[in-house]
VEXFIDO-814802 format. One record per residue (C-alpha): x, y, z; residue number from 1; chain. Coordinates in steps of 0.1 Angstrom, whole numbers, plus 2048, in hexadecimal, padded with zeros to 3 digits. Layout:
BEGIN
  xx  yy  zz num chaine
   X   Y   Z NUM      A
...
% end
This chain:
BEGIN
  xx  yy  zz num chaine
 944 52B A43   1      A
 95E 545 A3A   2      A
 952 558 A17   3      A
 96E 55A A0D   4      A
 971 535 A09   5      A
 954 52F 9F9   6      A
 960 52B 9DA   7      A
 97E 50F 9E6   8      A
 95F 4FA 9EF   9      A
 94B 4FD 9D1  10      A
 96A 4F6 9BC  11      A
 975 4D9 9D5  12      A
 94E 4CA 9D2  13      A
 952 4CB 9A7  14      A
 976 4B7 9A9  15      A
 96E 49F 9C5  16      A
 94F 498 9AF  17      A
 961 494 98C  18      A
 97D 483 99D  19      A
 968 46B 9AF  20      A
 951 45C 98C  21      A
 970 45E 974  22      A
 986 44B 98D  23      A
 9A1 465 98D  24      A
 9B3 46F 9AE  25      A
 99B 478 9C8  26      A
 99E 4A1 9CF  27      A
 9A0 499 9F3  28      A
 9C3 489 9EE  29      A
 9D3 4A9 9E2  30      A
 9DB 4BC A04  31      A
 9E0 4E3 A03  32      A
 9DC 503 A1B  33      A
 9BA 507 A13  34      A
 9B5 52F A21  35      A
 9DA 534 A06  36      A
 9F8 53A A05  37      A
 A09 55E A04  38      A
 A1D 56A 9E3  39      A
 A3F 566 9F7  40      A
 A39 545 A05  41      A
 A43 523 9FE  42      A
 A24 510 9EE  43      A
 A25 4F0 9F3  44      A
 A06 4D2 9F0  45      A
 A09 4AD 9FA  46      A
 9FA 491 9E4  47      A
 9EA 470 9F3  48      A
 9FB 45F 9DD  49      A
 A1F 44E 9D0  50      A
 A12 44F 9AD  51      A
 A19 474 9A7  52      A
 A2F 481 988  53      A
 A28 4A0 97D  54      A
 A10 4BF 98B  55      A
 A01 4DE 975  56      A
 9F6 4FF 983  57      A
 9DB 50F 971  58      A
 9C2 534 973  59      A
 9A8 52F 98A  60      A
 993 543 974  61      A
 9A4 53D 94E  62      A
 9B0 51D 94F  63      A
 9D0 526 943  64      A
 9EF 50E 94C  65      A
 A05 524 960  66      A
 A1F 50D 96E  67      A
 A27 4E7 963  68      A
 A3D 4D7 981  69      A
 A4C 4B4 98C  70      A
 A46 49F 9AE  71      A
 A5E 4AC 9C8  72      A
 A61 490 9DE  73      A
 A51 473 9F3  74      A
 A4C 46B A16  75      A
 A3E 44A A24  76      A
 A2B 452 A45  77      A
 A38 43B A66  78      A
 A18 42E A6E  79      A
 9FD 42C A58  80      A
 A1C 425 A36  81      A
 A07 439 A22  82      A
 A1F 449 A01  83      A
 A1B 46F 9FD  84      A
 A27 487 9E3  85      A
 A35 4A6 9E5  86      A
 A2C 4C1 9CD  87      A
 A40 4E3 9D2  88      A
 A2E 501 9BC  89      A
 A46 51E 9C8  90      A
 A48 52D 9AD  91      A
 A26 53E 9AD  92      A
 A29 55E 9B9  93      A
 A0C 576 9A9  94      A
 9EF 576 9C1  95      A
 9D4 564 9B2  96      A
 9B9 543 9B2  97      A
 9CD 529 9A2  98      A
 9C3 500 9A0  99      A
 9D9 4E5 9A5 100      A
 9D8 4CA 98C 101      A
 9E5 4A9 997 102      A
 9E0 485 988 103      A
 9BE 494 96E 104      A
 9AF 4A3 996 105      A
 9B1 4CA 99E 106      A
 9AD 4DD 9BC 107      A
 9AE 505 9C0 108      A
 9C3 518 9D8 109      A
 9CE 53A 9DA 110      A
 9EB 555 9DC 111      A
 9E3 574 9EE 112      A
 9F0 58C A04 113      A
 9E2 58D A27 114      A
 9D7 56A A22 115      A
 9D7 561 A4A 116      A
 9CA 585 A55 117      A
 9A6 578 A52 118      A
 9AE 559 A67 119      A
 9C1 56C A80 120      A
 9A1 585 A85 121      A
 98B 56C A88 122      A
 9A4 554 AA1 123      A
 9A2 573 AB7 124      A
 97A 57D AB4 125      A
 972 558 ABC 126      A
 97D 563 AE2 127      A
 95F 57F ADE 128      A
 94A 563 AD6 129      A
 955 54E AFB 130      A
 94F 570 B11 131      A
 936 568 B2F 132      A
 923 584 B40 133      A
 916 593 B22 134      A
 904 591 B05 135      A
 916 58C AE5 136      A
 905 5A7 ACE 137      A
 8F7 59F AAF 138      A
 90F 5BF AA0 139      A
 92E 5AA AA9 140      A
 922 585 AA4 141      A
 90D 588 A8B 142      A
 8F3 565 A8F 143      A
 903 559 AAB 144      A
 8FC 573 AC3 145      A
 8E6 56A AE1 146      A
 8E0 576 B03 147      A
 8F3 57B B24 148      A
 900 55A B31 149      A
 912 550 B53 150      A
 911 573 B63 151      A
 924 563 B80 152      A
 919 57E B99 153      A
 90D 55D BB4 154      A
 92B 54C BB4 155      A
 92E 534 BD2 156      A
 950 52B BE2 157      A
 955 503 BE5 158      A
 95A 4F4 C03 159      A
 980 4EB BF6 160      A
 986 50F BF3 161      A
 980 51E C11 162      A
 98D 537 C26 163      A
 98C 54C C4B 164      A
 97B 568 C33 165      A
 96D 550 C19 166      A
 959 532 C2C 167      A
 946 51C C16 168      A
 929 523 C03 169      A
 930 54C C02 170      A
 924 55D BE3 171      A
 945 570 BCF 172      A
 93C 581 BAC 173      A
 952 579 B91 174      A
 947 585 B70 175      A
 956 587 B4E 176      A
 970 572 B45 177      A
 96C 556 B25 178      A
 95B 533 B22 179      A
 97D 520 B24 180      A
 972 505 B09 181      A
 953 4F1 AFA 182      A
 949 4F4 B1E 183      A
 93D 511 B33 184      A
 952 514 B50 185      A
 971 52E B53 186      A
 99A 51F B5D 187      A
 9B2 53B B6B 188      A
 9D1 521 B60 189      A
 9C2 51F B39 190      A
 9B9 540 B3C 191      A
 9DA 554 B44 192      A
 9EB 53A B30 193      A
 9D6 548 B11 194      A
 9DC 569 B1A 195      A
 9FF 562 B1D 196      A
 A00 558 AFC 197      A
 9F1 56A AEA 198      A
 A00 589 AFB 199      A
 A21 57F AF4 200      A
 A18 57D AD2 201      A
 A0B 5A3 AD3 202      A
 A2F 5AC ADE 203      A
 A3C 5A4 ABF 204      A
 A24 5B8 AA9 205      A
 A15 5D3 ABA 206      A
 A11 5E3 A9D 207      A
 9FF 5C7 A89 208      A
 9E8 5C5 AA7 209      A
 9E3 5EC AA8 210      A
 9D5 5EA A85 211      A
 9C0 5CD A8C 212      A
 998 5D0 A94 213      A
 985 5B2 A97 214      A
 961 5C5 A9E 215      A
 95B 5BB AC4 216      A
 94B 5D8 AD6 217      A
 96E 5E7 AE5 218      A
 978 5E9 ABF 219      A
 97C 60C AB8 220      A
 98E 617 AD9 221      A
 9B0 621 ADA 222      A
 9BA 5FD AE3 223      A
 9C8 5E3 ACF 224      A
 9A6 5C9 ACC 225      A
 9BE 5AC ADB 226      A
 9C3 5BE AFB 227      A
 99E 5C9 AFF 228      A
 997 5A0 AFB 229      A
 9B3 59F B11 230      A
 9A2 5B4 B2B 231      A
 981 5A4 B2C 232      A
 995 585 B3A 233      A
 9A8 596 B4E 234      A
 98F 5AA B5F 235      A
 981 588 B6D 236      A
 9A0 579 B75 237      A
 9A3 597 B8D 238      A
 984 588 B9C 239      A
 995 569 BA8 240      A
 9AF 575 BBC 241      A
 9A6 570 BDF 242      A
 9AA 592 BED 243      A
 9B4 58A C11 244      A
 9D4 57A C03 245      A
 9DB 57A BE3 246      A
 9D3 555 BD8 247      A
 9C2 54E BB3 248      A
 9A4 537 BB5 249      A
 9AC 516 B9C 250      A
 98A 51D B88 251      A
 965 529 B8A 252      A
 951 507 B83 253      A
 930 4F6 B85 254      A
 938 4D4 B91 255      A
 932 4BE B75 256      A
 930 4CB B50 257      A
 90E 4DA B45 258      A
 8FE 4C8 B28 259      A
 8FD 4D7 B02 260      A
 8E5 4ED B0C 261      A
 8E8 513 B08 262      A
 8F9 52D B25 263      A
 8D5 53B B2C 264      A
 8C7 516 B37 265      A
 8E3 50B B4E 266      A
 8D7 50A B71 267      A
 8F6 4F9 B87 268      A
 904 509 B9E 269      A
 926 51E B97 270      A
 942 51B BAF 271      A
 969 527 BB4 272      A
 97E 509 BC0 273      A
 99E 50A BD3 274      A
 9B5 521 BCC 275      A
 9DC 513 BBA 276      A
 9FB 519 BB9 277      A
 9F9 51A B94 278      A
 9DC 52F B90 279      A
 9EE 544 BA8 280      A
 A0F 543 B92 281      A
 9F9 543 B6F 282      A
 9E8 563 B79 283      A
 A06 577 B88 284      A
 A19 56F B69 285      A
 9FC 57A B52 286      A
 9F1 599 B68 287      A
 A15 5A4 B67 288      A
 A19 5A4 B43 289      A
 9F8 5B4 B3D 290      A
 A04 5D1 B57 291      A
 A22 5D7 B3D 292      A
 A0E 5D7 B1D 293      A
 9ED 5EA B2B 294      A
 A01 602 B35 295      A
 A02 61C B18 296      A
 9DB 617 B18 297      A
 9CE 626 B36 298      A
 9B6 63A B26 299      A
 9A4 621 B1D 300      A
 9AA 60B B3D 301      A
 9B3 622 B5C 302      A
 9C8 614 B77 303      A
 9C6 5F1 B6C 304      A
 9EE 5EF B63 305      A
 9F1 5F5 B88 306      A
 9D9 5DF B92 307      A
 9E4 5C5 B7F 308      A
 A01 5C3 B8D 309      A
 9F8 5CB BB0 310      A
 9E7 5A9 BAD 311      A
 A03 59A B9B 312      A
 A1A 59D BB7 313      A
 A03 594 BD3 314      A
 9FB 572 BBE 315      A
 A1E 56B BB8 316      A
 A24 571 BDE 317      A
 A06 557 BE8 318      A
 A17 53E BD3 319      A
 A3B 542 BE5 320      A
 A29 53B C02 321      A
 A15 51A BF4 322      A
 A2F 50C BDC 323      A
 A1A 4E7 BDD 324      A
 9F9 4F6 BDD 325      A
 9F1 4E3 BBE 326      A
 9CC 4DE BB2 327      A
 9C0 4B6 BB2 328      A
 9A1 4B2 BAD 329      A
 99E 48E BB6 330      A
 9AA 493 BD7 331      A
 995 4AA BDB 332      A
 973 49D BD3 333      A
 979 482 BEC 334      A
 979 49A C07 335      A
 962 4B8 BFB 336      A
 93D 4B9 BE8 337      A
 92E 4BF BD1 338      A
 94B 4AC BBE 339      A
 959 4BD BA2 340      A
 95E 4AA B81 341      A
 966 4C5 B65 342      A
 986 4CD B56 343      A
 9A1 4CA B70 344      A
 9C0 4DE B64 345      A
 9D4 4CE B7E 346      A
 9FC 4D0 B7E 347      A
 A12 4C3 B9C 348      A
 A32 4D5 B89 349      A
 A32 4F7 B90 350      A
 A52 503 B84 351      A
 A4A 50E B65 352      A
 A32 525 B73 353      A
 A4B 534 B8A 354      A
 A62 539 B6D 355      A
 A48 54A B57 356      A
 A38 560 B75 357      A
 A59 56B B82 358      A
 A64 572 B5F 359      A
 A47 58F B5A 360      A
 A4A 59D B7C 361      A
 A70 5A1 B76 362      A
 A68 5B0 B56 363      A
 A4D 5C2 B64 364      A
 A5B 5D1 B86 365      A
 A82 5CB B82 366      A
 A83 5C1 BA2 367      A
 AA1 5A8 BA4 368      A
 A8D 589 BC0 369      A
 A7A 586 BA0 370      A
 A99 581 B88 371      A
 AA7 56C BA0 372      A
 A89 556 BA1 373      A
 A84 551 B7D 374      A
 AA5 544 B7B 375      A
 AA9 52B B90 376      A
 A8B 520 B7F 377      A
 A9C 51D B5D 378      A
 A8E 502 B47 379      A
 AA5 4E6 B3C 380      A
 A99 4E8 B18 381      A
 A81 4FA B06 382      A
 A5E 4E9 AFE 383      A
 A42 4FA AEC 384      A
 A26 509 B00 385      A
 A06 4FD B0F 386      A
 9F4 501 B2C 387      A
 A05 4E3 B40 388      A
 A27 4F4 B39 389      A
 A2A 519 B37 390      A
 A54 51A B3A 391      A
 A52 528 B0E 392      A
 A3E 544 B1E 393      A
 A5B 54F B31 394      A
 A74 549 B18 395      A
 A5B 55D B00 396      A
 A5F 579 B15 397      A
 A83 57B B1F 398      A
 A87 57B AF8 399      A
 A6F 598 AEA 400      A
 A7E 5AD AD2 401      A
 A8C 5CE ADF 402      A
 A8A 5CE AFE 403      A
 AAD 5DA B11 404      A
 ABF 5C5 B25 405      A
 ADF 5C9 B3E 406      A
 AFC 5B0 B39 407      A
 AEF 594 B4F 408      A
 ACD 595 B42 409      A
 AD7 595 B1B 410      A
 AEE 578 B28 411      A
 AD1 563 B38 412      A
 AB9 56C B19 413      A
 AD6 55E B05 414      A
 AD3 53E B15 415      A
 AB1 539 B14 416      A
 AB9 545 AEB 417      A
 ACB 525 AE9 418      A
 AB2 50C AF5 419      A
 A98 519 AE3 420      A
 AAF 517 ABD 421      A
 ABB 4F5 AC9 422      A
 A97 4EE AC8 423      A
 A90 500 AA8 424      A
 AAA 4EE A98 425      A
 A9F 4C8 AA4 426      A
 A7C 4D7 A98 427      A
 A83 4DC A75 428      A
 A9D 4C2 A6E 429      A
 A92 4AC A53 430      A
 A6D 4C0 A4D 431      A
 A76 4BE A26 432      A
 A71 49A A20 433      A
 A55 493 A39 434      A
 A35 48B A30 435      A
 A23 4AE A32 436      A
 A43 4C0 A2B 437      A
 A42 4CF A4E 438      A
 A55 4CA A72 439      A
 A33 4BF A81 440      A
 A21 4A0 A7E 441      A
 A37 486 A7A 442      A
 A3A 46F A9C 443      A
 A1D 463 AA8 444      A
 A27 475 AC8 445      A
 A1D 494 AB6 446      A
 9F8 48B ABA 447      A
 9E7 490 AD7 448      A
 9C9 4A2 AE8 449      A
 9CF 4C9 ADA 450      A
 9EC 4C0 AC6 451      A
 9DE 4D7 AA7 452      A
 9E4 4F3 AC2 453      A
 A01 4E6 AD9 454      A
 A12 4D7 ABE 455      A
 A0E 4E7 A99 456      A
 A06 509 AA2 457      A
 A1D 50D AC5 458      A
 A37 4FD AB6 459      A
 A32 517 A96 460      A
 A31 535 AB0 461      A
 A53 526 ABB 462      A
 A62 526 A9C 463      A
 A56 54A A96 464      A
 A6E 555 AB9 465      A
 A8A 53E AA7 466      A
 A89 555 A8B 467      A
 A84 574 A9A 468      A
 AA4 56B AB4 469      A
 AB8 55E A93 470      A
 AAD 573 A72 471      A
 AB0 548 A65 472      A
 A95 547 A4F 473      A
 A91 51F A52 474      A
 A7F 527 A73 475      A
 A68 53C A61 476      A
 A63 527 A42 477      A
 A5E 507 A59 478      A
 A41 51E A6D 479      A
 A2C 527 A52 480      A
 A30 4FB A48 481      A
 A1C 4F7 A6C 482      A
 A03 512 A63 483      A
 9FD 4FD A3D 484      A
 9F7 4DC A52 485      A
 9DE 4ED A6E 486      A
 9CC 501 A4F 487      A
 9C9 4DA A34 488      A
 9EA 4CA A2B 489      A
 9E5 4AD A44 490      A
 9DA 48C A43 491      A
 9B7 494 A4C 492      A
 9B4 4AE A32 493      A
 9A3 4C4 A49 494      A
 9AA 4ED A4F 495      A
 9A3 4E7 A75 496      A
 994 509 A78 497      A
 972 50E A7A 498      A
 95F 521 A5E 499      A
 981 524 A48 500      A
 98C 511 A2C 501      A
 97A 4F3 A13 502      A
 97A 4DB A2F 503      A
 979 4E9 A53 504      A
 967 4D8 A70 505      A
 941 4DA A74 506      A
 939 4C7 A91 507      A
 950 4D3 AB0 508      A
 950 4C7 AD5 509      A
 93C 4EB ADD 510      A
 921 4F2 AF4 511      A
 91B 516 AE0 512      A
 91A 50C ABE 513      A
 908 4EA AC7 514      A
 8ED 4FD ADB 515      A
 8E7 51D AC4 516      A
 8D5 509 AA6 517      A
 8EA 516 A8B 518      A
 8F5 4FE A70 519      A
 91D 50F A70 520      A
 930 511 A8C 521      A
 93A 52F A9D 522      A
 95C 538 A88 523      A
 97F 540 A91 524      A
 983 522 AA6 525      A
 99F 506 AA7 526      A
 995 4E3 AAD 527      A
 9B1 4CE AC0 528      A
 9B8 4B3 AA2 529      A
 9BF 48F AA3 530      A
 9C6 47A AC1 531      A
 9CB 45A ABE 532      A
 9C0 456 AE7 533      A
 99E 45A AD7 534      A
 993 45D AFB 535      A
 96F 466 AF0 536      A
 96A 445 AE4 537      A
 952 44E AC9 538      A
 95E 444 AA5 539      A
 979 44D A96 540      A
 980 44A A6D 541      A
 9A7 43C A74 542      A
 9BA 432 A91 543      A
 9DA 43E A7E 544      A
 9E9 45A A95 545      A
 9E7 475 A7E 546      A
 9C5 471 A70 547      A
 9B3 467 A91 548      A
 998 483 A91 549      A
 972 47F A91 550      A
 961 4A6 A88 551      A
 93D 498 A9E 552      A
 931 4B0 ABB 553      A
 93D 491 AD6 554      A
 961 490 ACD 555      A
 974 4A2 AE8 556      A
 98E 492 AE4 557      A
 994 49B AC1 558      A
 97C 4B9 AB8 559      A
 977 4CF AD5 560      A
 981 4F7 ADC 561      A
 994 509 AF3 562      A
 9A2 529 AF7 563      A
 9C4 51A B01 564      A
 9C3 509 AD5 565      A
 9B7 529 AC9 566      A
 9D3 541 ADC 567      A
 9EA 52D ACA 568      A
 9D4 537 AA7 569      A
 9D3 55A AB0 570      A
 9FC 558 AB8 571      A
 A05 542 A95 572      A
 9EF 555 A7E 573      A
 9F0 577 A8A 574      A
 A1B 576 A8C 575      A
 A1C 562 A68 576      A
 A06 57C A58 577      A
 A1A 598 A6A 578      A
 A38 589 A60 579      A
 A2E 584 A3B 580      A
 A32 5AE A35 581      A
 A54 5AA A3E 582      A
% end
């Protein structure tokens, strides 16, 4: 766990204790960000209970009464008609380790500047902790180093995937790359969707990210440390392009998922399955944002700008010519072995990956087939992003911050402008009196596999555009709401980060922290939070949307990883804690 939370759960243990033999109000009722809150922000907690007057702020350390306050408001939740208070301690501005004092119970928190900037290092360091092909170093991990895993340099192409130059069975090397999940196999959809992300996010605050070192062994280069993540990724993805014409393989597998055992004992053969229009589309939209932003950085990376986009193009061009090509594994596996039963990524809606890829080659190259492409590709409205649906992406980019535009351009990133405030606005309305005082978590449809990721945070990272289109500070206000539910003020009580906060989840659906024999798991890492599909089928404490989340090792459903949840962690807390210097 975090050290720098220590002291929240010692102080947590004593009140949960007291609260528990004196019959007071249990601590774990009185939700809060438990990594903080920064001097400028609104500080707000939730209370489990209707039965709430009056609040006190006290001195961590002297005990002194610093603020004496009234209930705000209440909320009565949809499904579960639980009551919950409101408790709005704005006021506080002097950084500081304060308790909260509700009902004869106390919990700490804290106001501090740069109160996400540890949580944004360690969202982005947890992808140095999924790199295959080489050891992770003792020097950058710390006790969860171990050796080289997965070199993938006998990599066998699968009988669905074959080609005149490519016949089954012949051995490709594809090395680098990350562990896509709590499994051990590597997705170019999840893949260039996280980059994606994250690099958008990057766009917006180079210079936060210049400053930024998150000790992994390209820290110290002239690069920014995202882009050197970036790169190891990358570098494999260039691996997976078919050179003879351009198409992406859908994913490097082993047919069925390895065990919990560690990368060093898993014997199955690995494989590269048939190649996609998305993971064509995926790739050449990723490739061709990276050729823009590696681009000053050539030192460090010579010729891959131009590379990268070499490969952009020819990708983009295999997917013209295959528009349908779209990965079912099903199908499939009733016509090729071995079958393959791991994660399938598979999307029969490729439009959104046309906008997106169109949308950085345009940027990219200005060439006008592109610009043309991307919009007659326009999305109807604007939905959050996630792997499945990658049209935000392109919207994201058409509406960076500086970049000039002619007339027709500025007109059709206006338009996309509007759909994403329309949004915004739906977003936030009403956030005030809900529950958790946020615009997220409040239908049921909210929950679902991820949904900490593609819902909270995503849906916070929108937010953050809405404000930085509009100056309307509502957007930003709502943002930093999302990140206080993802980091404790939810119904679970949990901060669903691993190794942060008083209450953060032990037990996640990982193959590398269940195999490695350490009591904490590897840290930095968002879980996906409650789904009430529960598709695991292992037991879960409540069935209520909201608070259907089991932190045991076989919940996948509920308490996995992926690199897909934690892009969106690297994009909400890196731009909140950027934004917070403004």
């Amino acid at each position: 766990m975090n050290q720098k939370h220590l002291w929240l759960v010692g102080i947590c243990s004593i009140f949960a204790a007291c609260s528990t033999s004196t019959g007071k109000l249990p601590a774990e009722s009185i939700k809060v960000n438990q990594l903080g809150y920064y001097p400028s922000q609104e500080k707000v907690a939730v209370v489990d209970s209707a039965i709430v007057q009056q609040f006190t702020i006290a001195d961590a350390a002297s005990g002194k009464e610093i603020l004496k306050g009234q209930a705000k408001s209440t909320a009565v939740s949809e499904w579960s008609g639980k009551t919950r208070t409101t408790l709005d301690f704005s006021e506080i501005v002097t950084p500081g380790k304060y308790l909260l004092e509700v009902n004869g119970t106390s919990v700490p928190f804290e106001v501090k500047e740069k109160v996400l900037a540890p949580l944004a290092d360690a969202a982005l360091k947890a992808f140095y902790y999924q790199r295959t092909g080489m050891p992770i170093e003792e020097q950058y991990a710390g006790k969860w180093n171990r050796p080289v895993g997965h070199p993938d340099n006998n990599v066998m192409v699968h009988p669905n995937a074959v080609s005149p130059q490519h016949p089954a069975g012949t051995i490709i090397s594809s090395p680098k790359g990350w562990y896509d999940a709590g499994d051990y196999n590597k997705y170019i959809v999840n893949s260039a969707y996280s980059i994606g992300l994250m690099q958008n996010i990057y766009q917006l605050f180079p210079d936060y990210f210049a400053q930024q070192s998150v000790n992994i062994p390209e820290s110290g280069n002239a690069t920014p440390d995202l882009l050197d993540e970036m790169y190891y990724n990358l570098d494999w993805m260039l691996t997976m392009q078919d050179p003879s014409d351009g198409g992406v393989y859908h994913k490097l597998t082993t047919p069925a998922f390895e065990g919990f055992i560690k990368p060093t004992d898993c014997k199955q053969q690995r494989y590269v399955v048939k190649k996609s229009v998305t993971a064509a589309l995926d790739f050449a939209a990723a490739m061709a944002q990276a050729s823009r932003l590696f681009a000053p950085f050539e030192k460090d990376y010579p010729g891959f700008s131009k590379r990268a986009i070499a490969a952009a193009e020819k990708a983009y061009l295999w997917a013209k010519k295959n528009p349908e090509a779209y990965y079912e594994q099903d199908k499939l596996n009733r016509e090729y072995q071995p079958a393959v039963t791991t994660g399938a990524y598979g999307d029969n809606h490729a439009d959104d990956e046309f906008f997106w890829a169109a949308t950085e080659l345009y940027l990219t190259t200005g060439k006008a087939a592109y610009r043309e492409d991307a919009t007659t590709k326009v999305p109807e409205t604007f939905k959050t992003p996630g792997w499945p649906s990658v049209s935000a992406l392109g919207v994201f980019a058409w509406l960076q911050p500086g970049r000039e535009l002619n007339d027709a351009d500025r007109a059709f990133a206006g338009l996309l402008k509007e759909k994403l405030l329309a949004y915004s606005d739906a977003a936030i309305s009403g956030a005030d009196t809900t529950s958790f005082h946020s615009p997220y978590g409040n239908r049921a449809k909210d929950f679902f596999w991820g949904c900490i990721a593609e819902g909270c945070a995503n849906q916070g990272i929108s937010l953050v555009y809405a404000y930085l289109q509009s100056g309307n500070k509502d957007y930003l206000a709502n943002a930093y709401r999302n990140s206080d539910y993802m980091l404790g003020r939810n119904a679970t009580g949990y901060c669903y980060v691993t190794g942060f906060g008083a209450k953060s989840p032990m037990h996640p659906h990982y193959r590398l922290a269940a195999s490695d024999a350490i009591e904490e798991p590897i840290p930095g890492f968002l879980v996906g939070g409650p789904n009430p599909g529960q598709q695991d089928k292992v037991a879960y404490a409540s069935n209520y949307p909201d608070e259907s989340y089991s932190d045991t090792e076989p919940s996948y459903a509920s308490n996995e990883i992926a690199i897909n949840w934690n892009a969106a962690l690297v994009g909400l807390a890196s731009a909140l804690d950027a934004l917070s210097e403004k």
